[in-house]
C-alpha positions as CSV (number, residue, x, y, z in Angstrom):
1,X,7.2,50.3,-19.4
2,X,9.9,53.1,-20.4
3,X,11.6,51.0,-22.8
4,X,12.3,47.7,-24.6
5,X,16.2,47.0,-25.5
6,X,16.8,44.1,-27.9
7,X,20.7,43.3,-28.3
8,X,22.9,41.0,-30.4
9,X,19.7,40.7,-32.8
10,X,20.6,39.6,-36.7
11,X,19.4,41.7,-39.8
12,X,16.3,39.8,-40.1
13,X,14.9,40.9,-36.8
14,X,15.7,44.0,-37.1
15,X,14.2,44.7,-40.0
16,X,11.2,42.8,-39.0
17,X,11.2,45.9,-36.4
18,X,11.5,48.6,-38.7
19,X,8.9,47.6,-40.9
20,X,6.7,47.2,-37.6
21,X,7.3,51.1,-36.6
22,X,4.9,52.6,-38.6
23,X,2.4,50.4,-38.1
24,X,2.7,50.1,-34.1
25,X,3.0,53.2,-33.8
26,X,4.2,55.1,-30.1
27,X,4.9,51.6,-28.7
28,X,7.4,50.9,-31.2
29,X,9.3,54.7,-30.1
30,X,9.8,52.7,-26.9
31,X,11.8,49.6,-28.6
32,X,15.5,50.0,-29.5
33,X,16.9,47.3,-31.3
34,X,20.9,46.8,-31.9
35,X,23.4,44.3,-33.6
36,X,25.5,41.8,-32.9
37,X,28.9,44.5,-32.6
38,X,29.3,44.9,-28.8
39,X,31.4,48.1,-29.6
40,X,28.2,49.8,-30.7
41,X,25.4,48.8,-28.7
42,X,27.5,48.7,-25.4
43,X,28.2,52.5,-25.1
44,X,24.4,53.4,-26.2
45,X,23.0,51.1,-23.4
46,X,25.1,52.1,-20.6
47,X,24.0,55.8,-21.3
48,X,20.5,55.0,-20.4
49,X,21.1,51.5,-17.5
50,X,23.3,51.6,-15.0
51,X,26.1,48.8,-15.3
52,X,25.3,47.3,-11.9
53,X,22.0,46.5,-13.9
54,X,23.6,44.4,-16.2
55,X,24.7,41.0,-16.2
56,X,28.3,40.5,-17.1
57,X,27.1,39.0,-20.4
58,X,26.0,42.1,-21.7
59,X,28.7,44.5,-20.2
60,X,27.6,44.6,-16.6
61,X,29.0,44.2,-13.1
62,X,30.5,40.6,-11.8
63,X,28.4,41.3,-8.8
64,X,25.0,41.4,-10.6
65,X,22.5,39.5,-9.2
66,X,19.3,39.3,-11.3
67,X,16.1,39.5,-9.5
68,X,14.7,36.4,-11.4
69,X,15.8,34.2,-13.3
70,X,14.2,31.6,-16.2
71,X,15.9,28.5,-17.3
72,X,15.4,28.3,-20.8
């Protein structure tokens, strides 16, 4: 696993994270963790995933077709 993105998170969670950094140690380099503000995390993610990997929800392609899906 190269990385763990969590998006449109609230403050609790993300500080929940950043408490867990030093503890978790290497893993936790792997794990970026953004906001609700699109504006911000949007830019950052499509530096490092391609937008045809990315459902239109989160700033991707129309044409996106996930590989699976889970109906929660």
């Amino acid at each position: 696993m190269e990385s763990i993105y969590f998006v449109n998170t609230n403050f609790m969670f993300k500080g929940l994270v950043e408490i867990a950094r030093p503890i978790a140690g290497s893993l936790m380099e792997r794990v970026e963790v953004y906001g609700p503000n699109k504006s911000l995390w949007l830019p950052k993610l499509l530096k490092k995933l391609p937008r045809d990997q990315l459902s239109p929800k989160f700033g991707g392609d129309k044409d996106f077709k996930p590989i699976k899906t889970y109906n929660y």
